[in-house]
Backbone as CSV, one residue per row, in Angstrom:
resi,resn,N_x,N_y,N_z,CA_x,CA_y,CA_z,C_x,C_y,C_z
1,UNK,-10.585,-28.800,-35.393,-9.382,-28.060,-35.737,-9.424,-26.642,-35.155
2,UNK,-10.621,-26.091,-35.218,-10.421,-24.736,-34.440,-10.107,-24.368,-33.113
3,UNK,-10.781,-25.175,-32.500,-10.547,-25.335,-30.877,-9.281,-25.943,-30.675
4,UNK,-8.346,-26.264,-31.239,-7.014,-27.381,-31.469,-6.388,-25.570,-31.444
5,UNK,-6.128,-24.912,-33.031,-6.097,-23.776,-32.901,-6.385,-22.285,-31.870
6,UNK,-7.645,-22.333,-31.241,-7.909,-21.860,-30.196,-7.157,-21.329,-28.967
7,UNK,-6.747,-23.009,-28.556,-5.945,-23.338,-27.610,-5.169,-23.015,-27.703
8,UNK,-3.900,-23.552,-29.062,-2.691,-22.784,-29.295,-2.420,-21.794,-29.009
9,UNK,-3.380,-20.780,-29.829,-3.075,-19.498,-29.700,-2.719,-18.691,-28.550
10,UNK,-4.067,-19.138,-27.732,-3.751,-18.840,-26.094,-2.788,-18.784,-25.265
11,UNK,-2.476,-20.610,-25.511,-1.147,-20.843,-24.844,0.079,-19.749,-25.744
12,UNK,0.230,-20.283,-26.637,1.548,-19.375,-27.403,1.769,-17.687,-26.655
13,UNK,0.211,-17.202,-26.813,0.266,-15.618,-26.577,0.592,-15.318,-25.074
14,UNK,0.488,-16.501,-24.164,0.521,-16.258,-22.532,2.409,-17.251,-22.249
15,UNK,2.520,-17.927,-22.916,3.790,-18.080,-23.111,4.643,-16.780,-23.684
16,UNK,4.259,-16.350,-24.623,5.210,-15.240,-24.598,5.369,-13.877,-23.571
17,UNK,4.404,-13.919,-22.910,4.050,-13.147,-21.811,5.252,-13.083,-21.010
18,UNK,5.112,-14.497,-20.324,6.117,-15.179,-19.479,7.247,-14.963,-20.192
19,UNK,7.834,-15.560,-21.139,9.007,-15.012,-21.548,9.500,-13.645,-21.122
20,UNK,8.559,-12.611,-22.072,8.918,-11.021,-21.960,9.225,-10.851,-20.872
21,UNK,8.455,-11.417,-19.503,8.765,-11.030,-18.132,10.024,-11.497,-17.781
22,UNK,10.288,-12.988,-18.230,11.438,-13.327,-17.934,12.869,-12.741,-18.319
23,UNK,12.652,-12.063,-19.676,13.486,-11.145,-20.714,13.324,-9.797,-19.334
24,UNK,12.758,-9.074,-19.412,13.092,-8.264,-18.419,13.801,-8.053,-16.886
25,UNK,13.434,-9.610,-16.136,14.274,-10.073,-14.940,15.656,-9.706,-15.461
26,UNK,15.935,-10.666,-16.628,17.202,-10.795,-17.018,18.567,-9.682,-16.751
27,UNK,17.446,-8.531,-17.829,18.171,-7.663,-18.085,18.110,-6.843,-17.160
28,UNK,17.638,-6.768,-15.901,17.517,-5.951,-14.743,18.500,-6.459,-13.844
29,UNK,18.918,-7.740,-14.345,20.328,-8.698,-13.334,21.506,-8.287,-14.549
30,UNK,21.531,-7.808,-15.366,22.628,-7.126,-16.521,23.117,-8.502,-17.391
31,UNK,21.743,-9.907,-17.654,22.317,-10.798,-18.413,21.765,-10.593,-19.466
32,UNK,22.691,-9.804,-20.298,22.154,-9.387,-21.407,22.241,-10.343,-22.466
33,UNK,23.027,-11.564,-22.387,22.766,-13.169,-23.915,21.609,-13.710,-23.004
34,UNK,20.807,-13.945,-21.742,19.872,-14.661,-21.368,18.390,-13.516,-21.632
35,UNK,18.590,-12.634,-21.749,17.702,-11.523,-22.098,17.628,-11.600,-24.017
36,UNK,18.349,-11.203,-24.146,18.092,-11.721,-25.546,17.692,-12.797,-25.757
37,UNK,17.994,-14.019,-25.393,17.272,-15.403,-26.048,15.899,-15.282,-25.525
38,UNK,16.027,-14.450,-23.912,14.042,-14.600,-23.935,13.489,-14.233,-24.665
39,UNK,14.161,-12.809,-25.150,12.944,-11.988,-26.068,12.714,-12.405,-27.062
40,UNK,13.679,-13.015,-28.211,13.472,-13.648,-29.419,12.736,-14.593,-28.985
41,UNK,12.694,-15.925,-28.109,11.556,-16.836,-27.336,10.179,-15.856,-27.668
42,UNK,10.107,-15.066,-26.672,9.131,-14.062,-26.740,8.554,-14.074,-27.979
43,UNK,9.120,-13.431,-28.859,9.107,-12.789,-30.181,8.491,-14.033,-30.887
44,UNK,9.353,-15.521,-31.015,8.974,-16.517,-31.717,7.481,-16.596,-31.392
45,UNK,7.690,-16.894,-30.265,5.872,-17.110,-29.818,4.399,-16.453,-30.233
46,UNK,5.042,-15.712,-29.922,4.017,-14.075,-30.159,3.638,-14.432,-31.997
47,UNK,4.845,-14.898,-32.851,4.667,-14.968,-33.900,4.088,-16.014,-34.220
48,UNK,4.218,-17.380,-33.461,3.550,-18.400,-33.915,1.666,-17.961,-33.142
49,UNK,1.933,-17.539,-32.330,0.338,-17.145,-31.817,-0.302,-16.746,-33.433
50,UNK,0.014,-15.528,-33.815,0.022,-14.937,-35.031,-0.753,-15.970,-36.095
51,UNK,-0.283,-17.099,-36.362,0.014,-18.040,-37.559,-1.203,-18.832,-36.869
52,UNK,-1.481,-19.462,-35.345,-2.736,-19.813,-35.231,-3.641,-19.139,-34.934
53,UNK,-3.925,-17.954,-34.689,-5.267,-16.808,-34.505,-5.545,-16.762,-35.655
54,UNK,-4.453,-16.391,-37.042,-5.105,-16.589,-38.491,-5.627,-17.754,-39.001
55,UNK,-4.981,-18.222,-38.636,-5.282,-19.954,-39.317,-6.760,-20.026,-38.645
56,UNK,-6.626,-19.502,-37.558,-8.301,-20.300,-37.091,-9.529,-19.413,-37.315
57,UNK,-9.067,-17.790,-37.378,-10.127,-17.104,-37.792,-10.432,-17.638,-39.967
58,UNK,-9.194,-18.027,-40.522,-9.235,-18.082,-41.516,-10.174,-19.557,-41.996
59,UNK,-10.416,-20.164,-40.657,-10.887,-21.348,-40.995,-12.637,-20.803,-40.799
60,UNK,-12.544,-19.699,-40.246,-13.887,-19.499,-40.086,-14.643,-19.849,-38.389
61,UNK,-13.480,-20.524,-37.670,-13.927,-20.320,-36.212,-14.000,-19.307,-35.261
62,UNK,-14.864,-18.667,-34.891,-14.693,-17.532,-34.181,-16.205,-17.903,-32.730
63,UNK,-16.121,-17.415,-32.077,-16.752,-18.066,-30.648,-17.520,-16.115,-30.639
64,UNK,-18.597,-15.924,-30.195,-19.950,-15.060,-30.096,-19.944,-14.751,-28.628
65,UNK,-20.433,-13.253,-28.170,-20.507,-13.505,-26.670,-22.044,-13.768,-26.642
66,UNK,-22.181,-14.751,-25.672,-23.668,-15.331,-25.791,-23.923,-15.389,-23.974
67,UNK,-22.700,-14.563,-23.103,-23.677,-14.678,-21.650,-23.923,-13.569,-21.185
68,UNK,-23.977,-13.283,-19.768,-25.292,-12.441,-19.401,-24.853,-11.070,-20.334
69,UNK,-26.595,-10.493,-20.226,-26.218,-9.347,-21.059,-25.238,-7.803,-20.321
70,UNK,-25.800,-7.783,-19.085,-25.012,-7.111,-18.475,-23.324,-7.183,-17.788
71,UNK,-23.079,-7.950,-18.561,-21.426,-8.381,-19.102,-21.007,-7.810,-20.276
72,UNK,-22.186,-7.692,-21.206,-21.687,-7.540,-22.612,-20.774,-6.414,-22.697
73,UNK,-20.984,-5.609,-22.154,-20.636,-3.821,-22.310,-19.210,-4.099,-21.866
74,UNK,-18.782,-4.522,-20.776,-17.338,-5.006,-20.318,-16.472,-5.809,-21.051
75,UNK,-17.347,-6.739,-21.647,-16.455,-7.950,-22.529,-16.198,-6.679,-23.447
76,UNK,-16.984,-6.258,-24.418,-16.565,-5.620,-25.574,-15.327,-4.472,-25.556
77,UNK,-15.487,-4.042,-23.821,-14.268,-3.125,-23.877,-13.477,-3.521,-23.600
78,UNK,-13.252,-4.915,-23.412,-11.772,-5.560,-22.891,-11.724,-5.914,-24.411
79,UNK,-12.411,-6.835,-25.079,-12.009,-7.154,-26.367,-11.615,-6.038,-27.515
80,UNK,-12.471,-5.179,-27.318,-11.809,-3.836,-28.337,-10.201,-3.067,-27.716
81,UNK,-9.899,-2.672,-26.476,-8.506,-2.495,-25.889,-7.668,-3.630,-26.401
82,UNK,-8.361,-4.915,-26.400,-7.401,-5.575,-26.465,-7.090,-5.927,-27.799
83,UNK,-7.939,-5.427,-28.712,-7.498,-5.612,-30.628,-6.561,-4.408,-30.551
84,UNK,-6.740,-3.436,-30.388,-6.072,-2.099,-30.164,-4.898,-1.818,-30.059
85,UNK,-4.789,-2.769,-28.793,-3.548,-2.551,-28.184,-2.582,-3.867,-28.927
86,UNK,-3.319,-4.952,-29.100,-2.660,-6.078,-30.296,-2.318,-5.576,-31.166
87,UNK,-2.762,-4.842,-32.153,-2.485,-4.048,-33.227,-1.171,-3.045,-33.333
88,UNK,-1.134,-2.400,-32.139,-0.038,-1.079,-31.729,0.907,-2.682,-30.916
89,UNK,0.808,-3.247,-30.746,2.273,-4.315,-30.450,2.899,-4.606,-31.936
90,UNK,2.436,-4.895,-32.531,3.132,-5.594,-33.920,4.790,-4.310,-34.037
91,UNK,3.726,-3.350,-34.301,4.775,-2.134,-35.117,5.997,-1.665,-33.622
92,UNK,5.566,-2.308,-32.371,6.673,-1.226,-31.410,7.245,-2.581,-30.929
93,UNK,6.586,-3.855,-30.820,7.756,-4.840,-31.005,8.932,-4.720,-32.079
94,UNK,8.631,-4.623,-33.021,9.451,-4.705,-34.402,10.292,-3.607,-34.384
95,UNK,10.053,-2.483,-34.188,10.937,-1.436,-34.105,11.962,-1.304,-32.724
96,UNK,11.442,-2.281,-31.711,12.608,-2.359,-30.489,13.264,-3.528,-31.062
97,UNK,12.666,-4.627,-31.531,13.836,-5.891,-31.910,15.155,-5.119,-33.086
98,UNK,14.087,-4.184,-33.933,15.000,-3.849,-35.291,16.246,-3.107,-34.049
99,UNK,16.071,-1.742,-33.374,17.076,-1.273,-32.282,17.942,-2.288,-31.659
100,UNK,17.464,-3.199,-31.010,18.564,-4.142,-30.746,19.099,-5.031,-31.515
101,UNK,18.825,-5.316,-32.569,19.701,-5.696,-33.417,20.703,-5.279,-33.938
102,UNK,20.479,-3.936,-34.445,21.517,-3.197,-34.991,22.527,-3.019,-33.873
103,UNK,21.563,-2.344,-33.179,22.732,-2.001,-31.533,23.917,-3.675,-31.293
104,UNK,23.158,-4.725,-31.944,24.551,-5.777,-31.221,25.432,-5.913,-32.211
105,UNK,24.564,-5.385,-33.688,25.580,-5.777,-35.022,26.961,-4.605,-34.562
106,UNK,26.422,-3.691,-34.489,27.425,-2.297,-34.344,28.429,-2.596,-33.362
107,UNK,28.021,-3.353,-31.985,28.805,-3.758,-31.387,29.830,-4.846,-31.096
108,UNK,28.846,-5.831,-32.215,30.185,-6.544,-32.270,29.623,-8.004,-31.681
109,UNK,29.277,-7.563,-30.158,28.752,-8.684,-29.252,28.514,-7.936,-28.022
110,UNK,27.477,-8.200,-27.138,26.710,-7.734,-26.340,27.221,-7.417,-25.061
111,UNK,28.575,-7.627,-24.821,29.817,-7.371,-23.939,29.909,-5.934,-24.202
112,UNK,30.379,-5.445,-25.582,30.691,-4.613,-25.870,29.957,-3.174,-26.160
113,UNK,28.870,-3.107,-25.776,27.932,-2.273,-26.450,28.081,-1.119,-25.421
114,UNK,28.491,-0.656,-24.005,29.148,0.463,-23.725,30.130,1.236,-24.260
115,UNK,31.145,0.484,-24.730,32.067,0.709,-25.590,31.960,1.534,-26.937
116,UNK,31.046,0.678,-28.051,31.002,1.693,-28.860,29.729,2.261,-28.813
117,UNK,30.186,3.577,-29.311,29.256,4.848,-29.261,27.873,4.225,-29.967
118,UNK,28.156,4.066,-30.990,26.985,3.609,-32.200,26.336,3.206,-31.137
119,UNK,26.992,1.760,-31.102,25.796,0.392,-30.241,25.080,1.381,-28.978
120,UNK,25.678,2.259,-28.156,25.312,2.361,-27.111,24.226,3.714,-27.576
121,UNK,24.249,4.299,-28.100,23.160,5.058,-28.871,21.641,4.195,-29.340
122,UNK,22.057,3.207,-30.447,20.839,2.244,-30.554,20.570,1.566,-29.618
123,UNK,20.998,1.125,-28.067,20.671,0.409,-27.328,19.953,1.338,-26.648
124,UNK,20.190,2.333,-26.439,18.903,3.765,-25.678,17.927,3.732,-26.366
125,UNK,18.166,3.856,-27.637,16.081,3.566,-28.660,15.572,2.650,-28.350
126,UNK,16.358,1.116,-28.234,15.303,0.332,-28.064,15.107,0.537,-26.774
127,UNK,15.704,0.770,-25.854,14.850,0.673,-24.248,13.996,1.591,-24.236
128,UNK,14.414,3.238,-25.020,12.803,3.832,-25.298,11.994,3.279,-25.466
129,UNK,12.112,3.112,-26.687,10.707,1.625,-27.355,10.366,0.843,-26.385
130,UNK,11.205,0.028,-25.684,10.624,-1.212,-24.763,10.060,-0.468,-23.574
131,UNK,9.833,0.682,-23.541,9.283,1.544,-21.804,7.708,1.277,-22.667
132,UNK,7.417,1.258,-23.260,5.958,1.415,-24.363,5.786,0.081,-24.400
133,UNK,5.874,-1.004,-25.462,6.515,-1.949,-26.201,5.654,-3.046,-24.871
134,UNK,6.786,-3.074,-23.753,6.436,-4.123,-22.619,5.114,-4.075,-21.973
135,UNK,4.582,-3.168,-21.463,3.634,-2.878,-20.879,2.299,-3.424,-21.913
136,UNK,2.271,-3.014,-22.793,1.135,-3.304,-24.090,1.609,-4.633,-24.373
137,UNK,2.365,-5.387,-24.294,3.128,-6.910,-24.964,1.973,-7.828,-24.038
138,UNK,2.480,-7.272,-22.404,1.609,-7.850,-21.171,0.269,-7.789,-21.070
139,UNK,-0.149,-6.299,-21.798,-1.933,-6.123,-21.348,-2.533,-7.435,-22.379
140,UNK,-1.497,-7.325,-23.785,-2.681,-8.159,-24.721,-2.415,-9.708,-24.347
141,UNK,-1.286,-10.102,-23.832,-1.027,-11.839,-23.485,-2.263,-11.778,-22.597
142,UNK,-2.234,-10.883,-21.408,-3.256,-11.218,-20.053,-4.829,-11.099,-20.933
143,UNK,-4.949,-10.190,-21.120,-6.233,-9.888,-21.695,-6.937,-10.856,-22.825
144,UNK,-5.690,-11.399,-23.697,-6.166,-12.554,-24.480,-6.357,-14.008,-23.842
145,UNK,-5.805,-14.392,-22.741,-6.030,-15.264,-21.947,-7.501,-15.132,-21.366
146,UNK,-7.732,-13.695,-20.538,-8.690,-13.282,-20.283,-10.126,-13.789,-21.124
147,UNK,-9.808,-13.161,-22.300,-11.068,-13.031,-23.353,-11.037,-15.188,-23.579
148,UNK,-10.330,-15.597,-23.989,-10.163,-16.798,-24.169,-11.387,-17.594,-22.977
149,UNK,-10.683,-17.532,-21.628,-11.359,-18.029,-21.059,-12.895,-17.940,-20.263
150,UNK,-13.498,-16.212,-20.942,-14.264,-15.868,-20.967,-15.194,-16.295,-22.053
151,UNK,-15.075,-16.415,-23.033,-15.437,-17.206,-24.105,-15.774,-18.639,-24.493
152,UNK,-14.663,-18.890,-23.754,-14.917,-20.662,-22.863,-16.160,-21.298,-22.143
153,UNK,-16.555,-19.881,-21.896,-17.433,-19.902,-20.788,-18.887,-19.636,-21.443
154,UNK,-18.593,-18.112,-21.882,-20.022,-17.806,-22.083,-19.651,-17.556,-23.660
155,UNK,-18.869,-17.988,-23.946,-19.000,-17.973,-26.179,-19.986,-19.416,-26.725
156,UNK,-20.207,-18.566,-27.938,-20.852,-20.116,-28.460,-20.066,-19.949,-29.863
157,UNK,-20.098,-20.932,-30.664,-19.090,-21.173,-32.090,-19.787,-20.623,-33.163
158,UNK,-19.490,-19.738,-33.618,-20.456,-19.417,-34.795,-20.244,-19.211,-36.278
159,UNK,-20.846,-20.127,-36.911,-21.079,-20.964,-37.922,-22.182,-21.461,-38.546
């Protein structure tokens, strides 16, 4: 079950990767309903990652770095950046989804959000937020893939 979990997680967290990137194409071509469904995609994912990283640390599976020692010093600073920077995603995802939300309620529908003032005010916070937000979304998908398949390699299960 853990390694079942494992896997998930991986995939889920590098799937949402892809999404976010795809969410950004979008909105750089001005399709702002195909940009939104990525990011919530995004968002779903990221959240189900969430639900199996707990589930599997909660089961008590967790993998040890057990190869060369002069790796160790590198693994640990990719794995500590990358709790870090996992950690600071939760709160600046959530606060750009909360911005665009409001920004489409105010507007009505996503056509309209030049139009009114409100929407087009909250639609500037969240792209603040998302100048931060994206960049850190990407380091921890890559980096958790990273650590994953580094672990694959030279982890052992410990238990």
């Amino acid at each position: 079950m853990g390694e079942f979990l494992a896997t998930a997680s991986v995939i889920t967290i590098v799937l949402s990767g892809i999404a976010l990137l795809t969410g950004v194409v979008l909105i750089r071509r001005q399709n702002r309903e195909a940009h939104m469904r990525a990011m919530l995609t995004a968002t779903a994912l990221a959240t189900l990652f969430l639900v199996f990283y707990l589930s599997k640390v909660a089961i008590g599976y967790t993998k040890t770095w057990v190869g060369p020692a002069e790796w160790r010093v590198w693994y640990l600073v990719l794995l500590g950046t990358h709790t870090l920077m996992a950690a600071l995603n939760v709160p600046l995802a959530l606060v750009a989804l909360w911005y665009a939300l409001r920004g489409r309620a105010a507007a009505g529908s996503l056509a309209r959000i030049r139009e009114v003032p409100a929407a087009a005010a909250l639609f500037a916070r969240h792209r603040a937020w998302v100048r931060w937000t994206v960049p850190v979304w990407l380091y921890v998908a890559v980096t958790g893939w990273i650590i994953y398949v580094v672990l694959e390699r030279f982890g052992a299960v410990k238990g």
